[in-house]
C-alpha positions as CSV (number, residue, x, y, z in Angstrom):
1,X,0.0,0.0,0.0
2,X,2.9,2.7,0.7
3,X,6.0,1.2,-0.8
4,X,9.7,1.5,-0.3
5,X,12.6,3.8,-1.6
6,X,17.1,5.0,-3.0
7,X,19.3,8.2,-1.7
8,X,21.1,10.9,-2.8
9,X,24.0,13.5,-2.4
10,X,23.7,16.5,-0.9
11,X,25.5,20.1,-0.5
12,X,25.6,24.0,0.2
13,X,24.8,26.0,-2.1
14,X,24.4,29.7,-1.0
15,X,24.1,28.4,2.6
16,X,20.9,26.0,1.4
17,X,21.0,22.8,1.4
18,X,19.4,20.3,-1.7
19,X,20.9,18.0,-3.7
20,X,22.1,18.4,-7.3
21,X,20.3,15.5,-8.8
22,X,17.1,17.1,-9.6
23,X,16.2,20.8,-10.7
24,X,12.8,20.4,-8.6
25,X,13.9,20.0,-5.2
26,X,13.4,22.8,-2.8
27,X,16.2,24.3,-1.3
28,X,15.8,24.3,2.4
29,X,18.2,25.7,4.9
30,X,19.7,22.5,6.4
31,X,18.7,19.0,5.9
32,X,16.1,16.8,7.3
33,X,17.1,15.8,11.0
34,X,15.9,13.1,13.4
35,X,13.5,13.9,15.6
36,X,12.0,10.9,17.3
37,X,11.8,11.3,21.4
38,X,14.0,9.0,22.5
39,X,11.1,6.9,24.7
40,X,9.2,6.1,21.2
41,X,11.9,5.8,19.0
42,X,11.9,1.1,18.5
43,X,13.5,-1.0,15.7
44,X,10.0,-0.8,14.2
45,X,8.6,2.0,11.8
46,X,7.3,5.1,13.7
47,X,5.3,7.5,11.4
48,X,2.5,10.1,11.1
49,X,2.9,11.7,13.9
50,X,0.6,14.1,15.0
51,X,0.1,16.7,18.6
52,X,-3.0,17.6,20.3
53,X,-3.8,21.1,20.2
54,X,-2.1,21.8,23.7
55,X,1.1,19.9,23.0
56,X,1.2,17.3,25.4
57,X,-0.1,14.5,23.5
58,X,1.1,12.9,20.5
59,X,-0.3,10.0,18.6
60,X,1.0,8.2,15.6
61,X,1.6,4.9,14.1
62,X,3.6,2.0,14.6
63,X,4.2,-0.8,11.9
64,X,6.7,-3.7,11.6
65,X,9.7,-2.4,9.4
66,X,7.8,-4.1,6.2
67,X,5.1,-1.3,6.7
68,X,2.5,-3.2,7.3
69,X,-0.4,-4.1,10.6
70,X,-0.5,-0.8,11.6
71,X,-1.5,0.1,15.1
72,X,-2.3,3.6,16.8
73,X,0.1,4.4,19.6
74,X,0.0,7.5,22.1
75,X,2.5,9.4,24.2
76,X,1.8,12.3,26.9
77,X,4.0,14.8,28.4
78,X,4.8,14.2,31.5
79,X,7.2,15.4,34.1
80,X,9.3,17.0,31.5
81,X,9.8,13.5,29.3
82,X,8.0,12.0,26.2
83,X,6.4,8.9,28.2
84,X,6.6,5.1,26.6
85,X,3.6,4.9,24.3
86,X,0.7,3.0,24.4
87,X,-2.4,2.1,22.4
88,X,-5.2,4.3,22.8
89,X,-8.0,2.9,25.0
90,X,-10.7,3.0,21.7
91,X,-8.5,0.8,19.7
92,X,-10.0,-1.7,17.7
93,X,-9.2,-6.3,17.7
94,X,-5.4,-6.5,17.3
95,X,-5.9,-7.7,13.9
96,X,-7.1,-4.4,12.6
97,X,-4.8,-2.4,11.1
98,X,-5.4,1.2,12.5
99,X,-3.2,4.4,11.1
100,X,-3.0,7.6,10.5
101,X,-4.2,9.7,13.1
102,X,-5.7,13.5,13.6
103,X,-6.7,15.6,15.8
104,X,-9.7,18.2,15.0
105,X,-8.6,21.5,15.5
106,X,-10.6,21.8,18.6
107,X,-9.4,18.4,19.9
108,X,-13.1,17.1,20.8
109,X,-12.4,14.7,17.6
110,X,-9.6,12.3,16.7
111,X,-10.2,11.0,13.3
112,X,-7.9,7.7,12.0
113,X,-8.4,5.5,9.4
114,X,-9.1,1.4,10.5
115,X,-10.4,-1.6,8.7
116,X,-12.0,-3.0,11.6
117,X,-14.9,-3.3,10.0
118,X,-13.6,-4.9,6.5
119,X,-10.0,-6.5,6.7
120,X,-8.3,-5.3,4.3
121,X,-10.0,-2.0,3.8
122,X,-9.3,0.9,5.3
123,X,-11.7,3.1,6.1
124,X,-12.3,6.8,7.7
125,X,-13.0,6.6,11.4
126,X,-13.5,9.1,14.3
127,X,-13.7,8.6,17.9
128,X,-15.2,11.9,20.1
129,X,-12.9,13.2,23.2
130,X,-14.9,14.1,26.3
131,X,-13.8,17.2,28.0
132,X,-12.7,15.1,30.9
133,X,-10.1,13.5,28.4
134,X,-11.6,10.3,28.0
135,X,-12.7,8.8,24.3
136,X,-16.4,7.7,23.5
137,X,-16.9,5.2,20.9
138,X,-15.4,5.1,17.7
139,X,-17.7,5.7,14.7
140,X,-17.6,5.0,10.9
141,X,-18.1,7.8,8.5
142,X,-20.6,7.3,6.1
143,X,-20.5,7.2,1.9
144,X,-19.4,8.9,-0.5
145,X,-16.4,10.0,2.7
146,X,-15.7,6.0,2.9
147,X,-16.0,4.2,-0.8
148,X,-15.6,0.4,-1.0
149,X,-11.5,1.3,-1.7
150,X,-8.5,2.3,0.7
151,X,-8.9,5.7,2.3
152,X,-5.9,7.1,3.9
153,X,-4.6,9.9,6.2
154,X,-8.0,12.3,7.2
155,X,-7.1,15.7,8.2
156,X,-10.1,17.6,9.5
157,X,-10.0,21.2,8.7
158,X,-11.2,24.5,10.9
159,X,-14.0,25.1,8.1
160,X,-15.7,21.7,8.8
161,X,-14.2,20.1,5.6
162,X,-12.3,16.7,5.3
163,X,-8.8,16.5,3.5
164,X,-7.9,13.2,2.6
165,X,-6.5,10.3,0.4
166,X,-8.4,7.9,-1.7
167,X,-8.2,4.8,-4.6
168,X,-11.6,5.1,-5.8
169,X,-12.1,5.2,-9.0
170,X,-13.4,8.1,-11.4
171,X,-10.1,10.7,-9.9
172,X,-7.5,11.8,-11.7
173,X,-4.8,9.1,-11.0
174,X,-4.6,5.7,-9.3
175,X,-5.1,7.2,-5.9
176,X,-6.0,11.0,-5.3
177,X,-6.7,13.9,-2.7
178,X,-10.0,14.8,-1.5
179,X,-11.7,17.2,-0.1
180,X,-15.4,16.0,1.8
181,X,-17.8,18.9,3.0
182,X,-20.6,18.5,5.1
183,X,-24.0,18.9,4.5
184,X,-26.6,20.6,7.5
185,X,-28.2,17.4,7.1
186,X,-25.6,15.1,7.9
187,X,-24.3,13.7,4.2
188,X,-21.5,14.7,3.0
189,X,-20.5,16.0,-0.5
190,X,-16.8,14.6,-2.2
191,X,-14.9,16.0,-4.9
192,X,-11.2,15.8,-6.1
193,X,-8.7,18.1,-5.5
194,X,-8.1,19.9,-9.0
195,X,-4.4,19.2,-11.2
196,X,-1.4,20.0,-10.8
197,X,-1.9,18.4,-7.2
198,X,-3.9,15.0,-8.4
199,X,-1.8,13.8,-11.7
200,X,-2.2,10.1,-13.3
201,X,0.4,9.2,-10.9
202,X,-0.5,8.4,-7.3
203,X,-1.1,11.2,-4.3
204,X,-2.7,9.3,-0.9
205,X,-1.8,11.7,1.8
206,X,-1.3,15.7,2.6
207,X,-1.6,17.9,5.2
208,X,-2.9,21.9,4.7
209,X,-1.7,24.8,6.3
210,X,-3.7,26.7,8.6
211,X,-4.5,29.2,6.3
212,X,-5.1,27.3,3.2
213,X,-2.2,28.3,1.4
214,X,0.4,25.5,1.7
215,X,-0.3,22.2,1.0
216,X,1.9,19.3,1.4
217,X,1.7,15.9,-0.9
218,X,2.7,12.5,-0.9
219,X,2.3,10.9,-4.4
220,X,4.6,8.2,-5.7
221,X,5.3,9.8,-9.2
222,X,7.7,6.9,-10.2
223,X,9.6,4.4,-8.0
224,X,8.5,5.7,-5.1
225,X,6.6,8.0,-2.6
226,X,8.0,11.4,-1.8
227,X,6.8,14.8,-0.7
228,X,5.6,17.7,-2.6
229,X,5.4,21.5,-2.0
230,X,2.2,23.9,-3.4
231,X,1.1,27.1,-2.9
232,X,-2.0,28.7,-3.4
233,X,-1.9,31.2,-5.9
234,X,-4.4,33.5,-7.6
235,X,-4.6,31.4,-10.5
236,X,-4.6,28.6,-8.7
237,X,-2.0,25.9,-6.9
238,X,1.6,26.3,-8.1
239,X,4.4,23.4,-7.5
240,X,7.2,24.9,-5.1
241,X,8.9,21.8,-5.4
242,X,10.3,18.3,-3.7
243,X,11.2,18.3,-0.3
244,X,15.0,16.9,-0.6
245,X,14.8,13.9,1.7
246,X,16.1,10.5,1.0
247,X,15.5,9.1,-2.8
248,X,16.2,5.1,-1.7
249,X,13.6,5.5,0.9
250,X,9.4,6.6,0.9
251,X,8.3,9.5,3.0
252,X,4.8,9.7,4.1
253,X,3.1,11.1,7.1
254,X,3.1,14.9,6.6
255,X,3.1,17.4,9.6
256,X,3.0,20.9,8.4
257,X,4.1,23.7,11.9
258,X,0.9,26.3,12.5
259,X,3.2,28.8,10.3
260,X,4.0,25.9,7.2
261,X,7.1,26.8,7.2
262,X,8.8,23.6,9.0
263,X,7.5,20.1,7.5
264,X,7.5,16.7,10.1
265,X,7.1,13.5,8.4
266,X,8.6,9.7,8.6
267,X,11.1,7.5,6.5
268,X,13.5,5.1,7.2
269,X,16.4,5.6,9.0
270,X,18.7,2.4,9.4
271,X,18.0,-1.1,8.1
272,X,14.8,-1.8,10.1
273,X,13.5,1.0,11.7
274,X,11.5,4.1,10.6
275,X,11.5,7.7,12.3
276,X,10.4,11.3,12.3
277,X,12.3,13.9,10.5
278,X,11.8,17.2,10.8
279,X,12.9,20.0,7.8
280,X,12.6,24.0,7.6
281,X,11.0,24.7,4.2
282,X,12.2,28.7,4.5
283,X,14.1,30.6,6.7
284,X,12.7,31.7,9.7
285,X,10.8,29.1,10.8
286,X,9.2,29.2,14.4
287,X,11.5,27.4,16.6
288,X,8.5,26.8,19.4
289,X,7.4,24.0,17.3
290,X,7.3,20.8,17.7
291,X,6.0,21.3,20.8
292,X,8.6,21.1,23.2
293,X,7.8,18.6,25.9
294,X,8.7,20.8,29.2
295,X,8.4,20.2,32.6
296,X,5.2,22.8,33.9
297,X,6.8,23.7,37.4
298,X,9.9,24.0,36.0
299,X,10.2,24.5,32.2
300,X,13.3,22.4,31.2
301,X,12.5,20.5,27.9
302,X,13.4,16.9,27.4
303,X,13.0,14.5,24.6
């Protein structure tokens, strides 16, 4: 369903980094860097990370280092420290794969996708967050949100809308972006994202800036799946480029900072294990995000 990936060289050019193998990388100010807290980082494949809107939680994925039987794992702040991670308490039977996790902006919603209710097919889920922290029941999302293929990686939106990835047929490509907008009465309307973003290639997961104007993309485009930079012009989206991580290796998962302008996201690092990485797309990023995990009393950050 995601697949694997080949790297490249890299170098300074005019104090930004990219590497010289393809005019359409981005040139960002340093590299992609590990960023994994150390209590989550295994030998198995960490990705999609995501933070609840106060910063002390953070959920994600874990999957064996073939990338597949995904399970939902979560991590609070505590004490200062990233604590070991667990499976949420609304987690489906252990054979379900469960990924890709979300927090409404709000945080009274976590959306995910699961097949728990069709091996094999996964499937747009939310589960609702009680204001004394604790999760209700998870519930399916109805047609045309869920279609009878794979839907990947929901991102709920401030506007009410639904951003995510799909293999249904009748899009552009083999799998494509979409948006889903709710109806007052409860059904909800589906419709592509327009080109250049969905191509006849394959885009199954993005994340969308606060404002609307940055949009990041996975699509595998040839070998492999990497990441893709567009902005919203007034003609429409516009192609800033490919984020210059690793060519032998996929990258999915992408976390866009409330300003867009540092990028989180997952690939391999080392022969079995997958992690996050965390890039500056420009200069001047906000360096308060990720959220640092601090101690409240005292406010020394750890990892």
């Amino acid at each position: 369903m995601r697949m694997r990936l080949l790297s490249s060289a890299c170098g300074i050019v005019l104090g930004l980094w990219c590497r010289d193998v393809s005019a359409g990388d981005l040139q960002v100010p340093a590299p992609p860097a590990r960023w994994t807290p150390h209590a989550l980082s295994t030998d198995q494949y960490e990705s999609s990370p995501v933070f609840s809107p106060d910063g002390r939680e953070l959920m994600f994925f874990r999957a064996p280092p073939a990338f597949d039987r995904y399970r939902l794992r979560m991590s609070r702040c505590e004490n200062g420290q990233w604590i070991e991670d667990r499976e949420p308490a609304f987690s489906g039977p252990g054979a379900a794969l469960e990924t890709d996790p979300a927090y409404s902006p709000d945080g009274g919603w976590l959306y995910y996708a699961s097949d728990r209710a069709n091996a094999g097919d996964l499937d747009i889920w939310r589960v609702a967050r009680g204001s004394d922290g604790q999760w209700g029941e998870p519930e399916r999302l109805p047609g045309p949100v869920n279609s009878p293929q794979t839907e990947l990686l929901p991102r709920p939106l401030a506007d009410g809308r639904l951003l995510f990835g799909s293999h249904r047929p009748g899009g552009i490509g083999g799998r494509d972006l979409y948006f889903a907008t709710p109806r007052d009465d409860g059904r909800w309307d589906v419709e592509p994202l327009p080109a250049p973003i969905n191509t006849p290639g394959d885009e199954y997961e993005a994340d969308l800036s606060r404002d609307g104007r940055v949009l990041v993309v996975v699509a595998n485009r040839g070998v492999r799946s990497q990441l893709y930079v567009y902005d919203l012009k007034a003609d429409g989206w516009r192609e800033r480029g490919r984020v210059p991580a690793r060519e032998d290796v996929f990258q999915v998962g992408p976390l866009l900072s409330p300003d867009a302008k540092r990028l989180m996201f997952a690939q391999a690092d080392g022969p079995a294990s997958g992690e996050f990485f965390l890039v500056d797309l420009v200069p001047g990023a906000d360096p308060a995000w990720p959220p640092a995990c601090t101690s409240r009393r005292h406010g020394a950050p750890h990892d």
